[in-house]
Biopython code that builds the backbone (N, CA, C, O; Angstrom):
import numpy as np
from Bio.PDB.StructureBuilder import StructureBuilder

atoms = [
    (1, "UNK", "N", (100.927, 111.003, 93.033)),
    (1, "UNK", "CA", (100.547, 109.755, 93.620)),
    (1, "UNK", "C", (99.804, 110.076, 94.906)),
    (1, "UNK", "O", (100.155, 110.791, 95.844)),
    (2, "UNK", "N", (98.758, 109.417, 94.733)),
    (2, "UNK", "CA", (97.824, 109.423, 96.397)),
    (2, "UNK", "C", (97.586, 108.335, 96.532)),
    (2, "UNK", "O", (97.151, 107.464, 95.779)),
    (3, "UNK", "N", (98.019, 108.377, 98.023)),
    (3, "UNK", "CA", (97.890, 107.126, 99.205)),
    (3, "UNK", "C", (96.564, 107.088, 99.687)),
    (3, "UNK", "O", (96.317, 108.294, 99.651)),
    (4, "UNK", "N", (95.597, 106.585, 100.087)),
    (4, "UNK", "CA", (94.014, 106.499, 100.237)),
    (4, "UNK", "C", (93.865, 105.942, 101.306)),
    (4, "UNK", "O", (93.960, 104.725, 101.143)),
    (5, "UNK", "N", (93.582, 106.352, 102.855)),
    (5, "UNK", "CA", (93.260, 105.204, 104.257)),
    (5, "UNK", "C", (92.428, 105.297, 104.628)),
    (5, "UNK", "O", (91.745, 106.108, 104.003)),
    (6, "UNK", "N", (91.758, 104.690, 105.795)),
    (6, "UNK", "CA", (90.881, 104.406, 106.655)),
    (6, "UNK", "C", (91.343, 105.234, 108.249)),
    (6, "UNK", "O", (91.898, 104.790, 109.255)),
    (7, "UNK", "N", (90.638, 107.073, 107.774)),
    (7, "UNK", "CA", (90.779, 106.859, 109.798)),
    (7, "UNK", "C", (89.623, 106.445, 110.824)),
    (7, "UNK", "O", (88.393, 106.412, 110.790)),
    (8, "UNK", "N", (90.520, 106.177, 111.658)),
    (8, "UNK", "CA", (89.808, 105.713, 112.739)),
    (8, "UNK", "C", (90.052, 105.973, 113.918)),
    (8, "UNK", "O", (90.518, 107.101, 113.755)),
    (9, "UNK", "N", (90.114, 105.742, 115.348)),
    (9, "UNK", "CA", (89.909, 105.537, 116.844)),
    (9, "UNK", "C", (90.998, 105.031, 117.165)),
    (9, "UNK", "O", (91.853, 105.618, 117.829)),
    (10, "UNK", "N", (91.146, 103.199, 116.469)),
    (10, "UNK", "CA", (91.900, 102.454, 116.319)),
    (10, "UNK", "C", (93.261, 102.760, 115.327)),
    (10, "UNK", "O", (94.231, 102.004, 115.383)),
    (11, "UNK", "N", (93.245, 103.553, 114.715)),
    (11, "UNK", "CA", (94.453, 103.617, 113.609)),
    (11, "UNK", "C", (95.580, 104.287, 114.474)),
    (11, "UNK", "O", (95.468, 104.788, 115.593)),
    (12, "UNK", "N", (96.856, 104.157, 113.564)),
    (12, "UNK", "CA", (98.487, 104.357, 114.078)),
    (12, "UNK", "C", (98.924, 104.689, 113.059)),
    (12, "UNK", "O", (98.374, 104.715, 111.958)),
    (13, "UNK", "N", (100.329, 105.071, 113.461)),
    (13, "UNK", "CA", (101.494, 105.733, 112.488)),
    (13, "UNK", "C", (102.007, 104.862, 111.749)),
    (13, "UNK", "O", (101.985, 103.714, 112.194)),
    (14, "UNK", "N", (102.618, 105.083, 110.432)),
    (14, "UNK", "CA", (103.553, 104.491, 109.330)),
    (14, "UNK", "C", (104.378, 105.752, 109.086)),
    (14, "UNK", "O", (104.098, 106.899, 109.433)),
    (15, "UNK", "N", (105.097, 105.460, 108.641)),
    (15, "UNK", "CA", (106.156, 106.466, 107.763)),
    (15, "UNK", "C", (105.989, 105.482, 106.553)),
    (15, "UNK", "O", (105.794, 104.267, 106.517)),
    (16, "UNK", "N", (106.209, 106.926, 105.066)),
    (16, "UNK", "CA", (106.134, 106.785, 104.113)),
    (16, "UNK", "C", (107.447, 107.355, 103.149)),
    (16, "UNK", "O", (107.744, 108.540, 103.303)),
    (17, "UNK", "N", (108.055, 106.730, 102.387)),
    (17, "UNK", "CA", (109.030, 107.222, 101.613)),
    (17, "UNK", "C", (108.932, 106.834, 99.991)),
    (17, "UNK", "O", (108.468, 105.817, 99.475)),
    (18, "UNK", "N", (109.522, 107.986, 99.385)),
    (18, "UNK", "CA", (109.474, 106.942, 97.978)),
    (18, "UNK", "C", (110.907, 107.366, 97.250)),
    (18, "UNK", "O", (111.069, 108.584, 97.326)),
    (19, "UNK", "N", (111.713, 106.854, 96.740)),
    (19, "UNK", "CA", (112.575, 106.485, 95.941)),
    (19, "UNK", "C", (113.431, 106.763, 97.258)),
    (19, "UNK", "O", (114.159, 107.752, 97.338)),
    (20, "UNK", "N", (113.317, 105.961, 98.141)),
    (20, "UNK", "CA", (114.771, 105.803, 98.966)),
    (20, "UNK", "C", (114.895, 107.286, 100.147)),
    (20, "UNK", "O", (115.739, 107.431, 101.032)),
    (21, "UNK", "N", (113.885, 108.129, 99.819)),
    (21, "UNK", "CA", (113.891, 109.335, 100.124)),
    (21, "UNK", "C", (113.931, 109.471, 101.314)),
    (21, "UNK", "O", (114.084, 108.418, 101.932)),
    (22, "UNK", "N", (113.809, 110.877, 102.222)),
    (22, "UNK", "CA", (113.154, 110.680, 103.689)),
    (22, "UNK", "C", (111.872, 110.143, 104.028)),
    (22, "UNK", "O", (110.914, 110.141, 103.255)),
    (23, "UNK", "N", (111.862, 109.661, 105.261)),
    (23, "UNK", "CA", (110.244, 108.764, 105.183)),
    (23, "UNK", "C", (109.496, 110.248, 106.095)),
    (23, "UNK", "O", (110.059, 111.036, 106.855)),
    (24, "UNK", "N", (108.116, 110.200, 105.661)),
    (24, "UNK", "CA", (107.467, 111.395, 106.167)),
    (24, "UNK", "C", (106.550, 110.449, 107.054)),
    (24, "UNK", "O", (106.305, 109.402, 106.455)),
    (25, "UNK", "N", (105.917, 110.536, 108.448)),
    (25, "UNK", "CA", (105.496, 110.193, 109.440)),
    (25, "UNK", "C", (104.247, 110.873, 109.078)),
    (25, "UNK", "O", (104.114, 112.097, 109.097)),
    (26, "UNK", "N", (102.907, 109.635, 108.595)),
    (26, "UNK", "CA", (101.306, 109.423, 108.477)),
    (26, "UNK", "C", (100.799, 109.233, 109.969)),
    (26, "UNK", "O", (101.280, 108.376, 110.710)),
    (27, "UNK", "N", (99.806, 110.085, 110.340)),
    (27, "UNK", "CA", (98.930, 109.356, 111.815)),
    (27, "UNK", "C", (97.651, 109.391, 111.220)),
    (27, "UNK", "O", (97.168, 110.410, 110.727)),
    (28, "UNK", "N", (96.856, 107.812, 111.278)),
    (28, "UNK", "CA", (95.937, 107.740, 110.668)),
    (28, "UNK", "C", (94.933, 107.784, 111.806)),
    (28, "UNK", "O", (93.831, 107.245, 111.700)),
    (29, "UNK", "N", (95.391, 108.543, 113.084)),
    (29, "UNK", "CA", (93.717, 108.717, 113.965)),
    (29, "UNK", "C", (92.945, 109.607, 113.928)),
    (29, "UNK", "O", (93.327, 110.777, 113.912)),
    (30, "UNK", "N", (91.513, 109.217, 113.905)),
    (30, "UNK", "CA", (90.518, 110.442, 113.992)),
    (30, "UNK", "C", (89.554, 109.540, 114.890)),
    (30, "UNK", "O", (89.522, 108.315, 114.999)),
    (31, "UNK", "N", (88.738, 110.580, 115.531)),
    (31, "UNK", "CA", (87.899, 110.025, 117.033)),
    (31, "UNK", "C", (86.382, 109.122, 116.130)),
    (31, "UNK", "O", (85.487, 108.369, 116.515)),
    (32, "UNK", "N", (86.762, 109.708, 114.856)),
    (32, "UNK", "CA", (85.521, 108.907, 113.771)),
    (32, "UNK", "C", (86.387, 107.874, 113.093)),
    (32, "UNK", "O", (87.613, 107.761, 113.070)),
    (33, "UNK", "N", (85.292, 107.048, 112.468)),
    (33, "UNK", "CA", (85.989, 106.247, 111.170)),
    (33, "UNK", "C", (85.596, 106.849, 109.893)),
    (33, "UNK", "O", (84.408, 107.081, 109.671)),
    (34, "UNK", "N", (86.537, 107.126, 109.017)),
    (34, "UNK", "CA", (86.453, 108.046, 108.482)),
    (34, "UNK", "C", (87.155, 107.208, 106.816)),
    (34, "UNK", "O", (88.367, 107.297, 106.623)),
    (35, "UNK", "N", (86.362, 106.543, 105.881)),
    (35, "UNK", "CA", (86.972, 105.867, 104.692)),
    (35, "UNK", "C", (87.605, 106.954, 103.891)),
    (35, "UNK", "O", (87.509, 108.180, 103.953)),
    (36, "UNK", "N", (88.270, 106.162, 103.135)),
    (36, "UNK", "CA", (88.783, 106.861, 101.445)),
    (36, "UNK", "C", (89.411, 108.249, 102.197)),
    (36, "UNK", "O", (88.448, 109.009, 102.302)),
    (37, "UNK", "N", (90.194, 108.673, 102.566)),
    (37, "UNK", "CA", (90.919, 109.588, 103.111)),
    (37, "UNK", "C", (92.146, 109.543, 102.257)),
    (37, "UNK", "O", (92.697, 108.474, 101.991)),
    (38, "UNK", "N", (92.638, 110.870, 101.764)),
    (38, "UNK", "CA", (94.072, 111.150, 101.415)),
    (38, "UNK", "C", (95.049, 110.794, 102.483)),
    (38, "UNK", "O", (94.793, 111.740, 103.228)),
    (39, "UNK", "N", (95.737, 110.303, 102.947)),
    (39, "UNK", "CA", (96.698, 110.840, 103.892)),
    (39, "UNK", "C", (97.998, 110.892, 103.463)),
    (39, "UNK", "O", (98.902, 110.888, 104.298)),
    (40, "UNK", "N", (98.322, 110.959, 101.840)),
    (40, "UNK", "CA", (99.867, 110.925, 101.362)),
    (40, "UNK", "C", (99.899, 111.113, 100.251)),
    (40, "UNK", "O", (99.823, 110.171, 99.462)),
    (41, "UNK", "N", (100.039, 112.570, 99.789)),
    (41, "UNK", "CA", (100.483, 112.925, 98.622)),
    (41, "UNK", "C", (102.055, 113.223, 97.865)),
    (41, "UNK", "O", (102.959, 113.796, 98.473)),
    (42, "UNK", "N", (102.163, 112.816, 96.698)),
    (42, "UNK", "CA", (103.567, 112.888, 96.301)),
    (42, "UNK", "C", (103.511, 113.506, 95.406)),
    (42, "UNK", "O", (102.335, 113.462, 95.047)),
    (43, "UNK", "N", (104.284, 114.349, 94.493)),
    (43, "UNK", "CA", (104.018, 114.830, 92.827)),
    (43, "UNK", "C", (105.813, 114.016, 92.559)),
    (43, "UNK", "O", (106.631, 113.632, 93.395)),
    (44, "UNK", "N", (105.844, 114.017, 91.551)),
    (44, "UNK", "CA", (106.979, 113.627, 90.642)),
    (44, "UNK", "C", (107.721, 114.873, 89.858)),
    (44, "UNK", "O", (107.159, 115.761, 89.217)),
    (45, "UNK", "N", (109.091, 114.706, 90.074)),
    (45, "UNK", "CA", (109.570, 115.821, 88.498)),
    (45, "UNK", "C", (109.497, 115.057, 87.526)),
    (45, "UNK", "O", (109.264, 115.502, 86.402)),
    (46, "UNK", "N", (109.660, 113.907, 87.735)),
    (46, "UNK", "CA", (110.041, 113.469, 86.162)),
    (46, "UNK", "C", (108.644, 112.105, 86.145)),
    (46, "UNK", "O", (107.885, 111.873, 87.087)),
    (47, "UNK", "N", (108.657, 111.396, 84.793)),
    (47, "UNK", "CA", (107.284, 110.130, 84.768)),
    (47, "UNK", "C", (108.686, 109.502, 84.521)),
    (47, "UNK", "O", (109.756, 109.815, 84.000)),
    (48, "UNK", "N", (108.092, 108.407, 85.198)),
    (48, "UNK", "CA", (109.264, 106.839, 84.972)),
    (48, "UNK", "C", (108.711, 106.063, 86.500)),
    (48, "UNK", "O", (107.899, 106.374, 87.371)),
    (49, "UNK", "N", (109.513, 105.062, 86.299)),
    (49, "UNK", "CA", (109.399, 104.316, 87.765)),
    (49, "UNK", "C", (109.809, 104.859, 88.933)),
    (49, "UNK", "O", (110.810, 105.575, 88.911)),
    (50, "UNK", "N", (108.985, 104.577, 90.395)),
    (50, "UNK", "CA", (109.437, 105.019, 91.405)),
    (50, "UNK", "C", (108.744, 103.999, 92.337)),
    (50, "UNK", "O", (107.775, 103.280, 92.090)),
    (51, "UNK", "N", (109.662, 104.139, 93.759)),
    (51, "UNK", "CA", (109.485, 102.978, 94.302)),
    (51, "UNK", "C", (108.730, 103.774, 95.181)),
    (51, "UNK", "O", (108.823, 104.991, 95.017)),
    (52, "UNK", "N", (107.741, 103.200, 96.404)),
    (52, "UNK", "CA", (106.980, 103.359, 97.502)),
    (52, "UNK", "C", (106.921, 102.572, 98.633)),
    (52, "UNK", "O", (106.460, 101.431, 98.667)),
    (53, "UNK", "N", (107.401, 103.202, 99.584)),
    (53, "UNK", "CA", (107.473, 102.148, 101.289)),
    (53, "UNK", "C", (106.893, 102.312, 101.613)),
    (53, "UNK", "O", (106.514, 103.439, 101.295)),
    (54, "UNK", "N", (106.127, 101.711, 102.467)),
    (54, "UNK", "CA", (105.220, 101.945, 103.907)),
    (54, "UNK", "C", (105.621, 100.923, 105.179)),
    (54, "UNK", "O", (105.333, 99.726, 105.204)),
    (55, "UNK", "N", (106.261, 101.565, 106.106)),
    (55, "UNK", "CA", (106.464, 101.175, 106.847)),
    (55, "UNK", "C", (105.907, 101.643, 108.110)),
    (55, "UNK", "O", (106.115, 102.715, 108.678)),
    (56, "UNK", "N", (104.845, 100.249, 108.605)),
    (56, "UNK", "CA", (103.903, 100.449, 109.542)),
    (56, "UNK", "C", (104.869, 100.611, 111.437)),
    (56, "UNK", "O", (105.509, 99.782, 112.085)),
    (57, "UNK", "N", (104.552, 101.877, 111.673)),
    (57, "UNK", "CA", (105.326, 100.857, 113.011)),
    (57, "UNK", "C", (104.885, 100.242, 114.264)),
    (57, "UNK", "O", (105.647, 99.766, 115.106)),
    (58, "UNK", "N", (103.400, 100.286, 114.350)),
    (58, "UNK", "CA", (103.041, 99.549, 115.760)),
    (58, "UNK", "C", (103.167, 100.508, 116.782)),
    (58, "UNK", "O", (103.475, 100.216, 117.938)),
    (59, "UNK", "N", (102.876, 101.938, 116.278)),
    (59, "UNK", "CA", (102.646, 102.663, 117.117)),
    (59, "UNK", "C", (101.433, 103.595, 117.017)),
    (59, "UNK", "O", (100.827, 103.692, 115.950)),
    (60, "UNK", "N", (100.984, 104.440, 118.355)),
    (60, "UNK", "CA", (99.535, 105.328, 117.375)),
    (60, "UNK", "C", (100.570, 106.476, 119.012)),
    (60, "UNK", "O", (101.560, 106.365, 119.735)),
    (61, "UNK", "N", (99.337, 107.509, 118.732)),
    (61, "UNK", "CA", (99.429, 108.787, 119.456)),
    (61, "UNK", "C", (98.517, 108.476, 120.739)),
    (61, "UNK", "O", (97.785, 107.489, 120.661)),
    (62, "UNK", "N", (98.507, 109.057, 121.632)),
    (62, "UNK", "CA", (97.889, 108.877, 122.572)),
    (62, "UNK", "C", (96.278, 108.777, 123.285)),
    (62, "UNK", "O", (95.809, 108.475, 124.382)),
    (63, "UNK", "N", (95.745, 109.246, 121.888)),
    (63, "UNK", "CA", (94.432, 109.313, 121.886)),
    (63, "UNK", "C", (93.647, 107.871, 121.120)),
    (63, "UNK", "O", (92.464, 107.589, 121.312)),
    (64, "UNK", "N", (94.444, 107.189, 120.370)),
    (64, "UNK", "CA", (94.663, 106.108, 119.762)),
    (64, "UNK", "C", (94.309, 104.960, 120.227)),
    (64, "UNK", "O", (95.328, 104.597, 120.814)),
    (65, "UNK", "N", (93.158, 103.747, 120.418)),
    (65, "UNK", "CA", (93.362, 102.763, 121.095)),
    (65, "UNK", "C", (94.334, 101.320, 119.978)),
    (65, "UNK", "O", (94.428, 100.108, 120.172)),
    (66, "UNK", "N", (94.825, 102.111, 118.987)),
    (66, "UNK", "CA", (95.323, 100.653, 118.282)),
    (66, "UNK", "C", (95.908, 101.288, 117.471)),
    (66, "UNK", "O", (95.750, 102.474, 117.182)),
    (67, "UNK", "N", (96.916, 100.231, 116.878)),
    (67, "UNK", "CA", (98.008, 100.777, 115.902)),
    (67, "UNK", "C", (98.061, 100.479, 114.367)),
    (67, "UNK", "O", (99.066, 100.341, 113.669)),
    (68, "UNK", "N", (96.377, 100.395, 113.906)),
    (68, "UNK", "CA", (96.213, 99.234, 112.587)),
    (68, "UNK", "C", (96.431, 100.652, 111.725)),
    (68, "UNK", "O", (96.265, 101.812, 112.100)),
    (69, "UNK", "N", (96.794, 100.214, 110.641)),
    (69, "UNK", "CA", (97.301, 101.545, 109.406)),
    (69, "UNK", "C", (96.449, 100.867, 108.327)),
    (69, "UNK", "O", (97.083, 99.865, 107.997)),
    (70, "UNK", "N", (95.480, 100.927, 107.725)),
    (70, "UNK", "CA", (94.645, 100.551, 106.367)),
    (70, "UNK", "C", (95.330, 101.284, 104.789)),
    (70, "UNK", "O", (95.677, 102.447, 104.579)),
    (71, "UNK", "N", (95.338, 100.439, 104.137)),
    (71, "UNK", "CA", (95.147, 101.049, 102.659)),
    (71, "UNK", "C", (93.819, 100.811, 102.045)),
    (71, "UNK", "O", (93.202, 99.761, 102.223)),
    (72, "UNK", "N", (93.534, 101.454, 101.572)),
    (72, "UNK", "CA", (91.828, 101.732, 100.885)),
    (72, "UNK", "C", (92.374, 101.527, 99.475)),
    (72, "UNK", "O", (91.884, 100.805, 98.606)),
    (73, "UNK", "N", (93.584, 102.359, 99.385)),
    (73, "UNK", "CA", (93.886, 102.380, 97.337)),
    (73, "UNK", "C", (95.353, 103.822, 97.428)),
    (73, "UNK", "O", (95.888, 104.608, 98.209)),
    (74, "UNK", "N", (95.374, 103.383, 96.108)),
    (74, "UNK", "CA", (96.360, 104.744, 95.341)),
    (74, "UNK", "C", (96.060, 104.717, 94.254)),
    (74, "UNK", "O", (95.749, 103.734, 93.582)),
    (75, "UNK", "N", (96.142, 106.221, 93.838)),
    (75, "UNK", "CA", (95.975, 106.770, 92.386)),
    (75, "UNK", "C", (96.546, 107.268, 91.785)),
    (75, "UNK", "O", (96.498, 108.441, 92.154)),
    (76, "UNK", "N", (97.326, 107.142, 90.752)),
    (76, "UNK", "CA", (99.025, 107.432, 90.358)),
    (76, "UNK", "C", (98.663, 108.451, 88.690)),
    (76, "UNK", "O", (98.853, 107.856, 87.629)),
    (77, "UNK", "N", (98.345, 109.388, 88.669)),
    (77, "UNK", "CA", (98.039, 109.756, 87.118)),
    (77, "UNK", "C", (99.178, 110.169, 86.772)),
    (77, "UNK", "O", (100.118, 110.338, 87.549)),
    (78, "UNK", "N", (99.198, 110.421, 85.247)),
    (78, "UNK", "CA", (100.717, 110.634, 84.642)),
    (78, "UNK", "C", (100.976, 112.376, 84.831)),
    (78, "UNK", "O", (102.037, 112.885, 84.470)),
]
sb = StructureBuilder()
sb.init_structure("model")
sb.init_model(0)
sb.init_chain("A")
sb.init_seg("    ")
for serial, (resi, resn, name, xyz) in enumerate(atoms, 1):
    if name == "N":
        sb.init_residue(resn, " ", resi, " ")
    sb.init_atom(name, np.array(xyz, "f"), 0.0, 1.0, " ", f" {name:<3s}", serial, name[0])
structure = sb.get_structure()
């Protein structure tokens, strides 16, 4: 599974988890804007259902003027 964002100037952190798991901490800043970016890859052991969080938190890093987190897309192959 790939997560797909928008960096930017303006972009901030989310943490990401999937099936309940630990959440892994995304920083989507770059001093460019920068589309269609990976920023979250997962592989699976097994194919079946699985769940996906994103939880934005309204925060960025210090170089950061804003805390917006974009989704562009995901691409889930079997």
């Amino acid at each position: 599974m790939l997560w797909f964002a928008k960096l930017g100037a303006d972009a901030g952190k989310a943490a990401v988890s999937v099936d309940d798991g630990a959440a892994e901490i995304v920083d989507t800043y770059s001093a460019d804007d920068i589309w269609g970016v990976c920023v979250y890859r997962k592989e699976f052991a097994h194919t079946g259902r699985h769940t996906l969080k994103i939880t934005i938190f309204g925060e960025h890093g210090p170089r950061a003027k804003d805390s917006i987190v974009s989704i562009d897309g995901f691409r889930v192959e079997p």
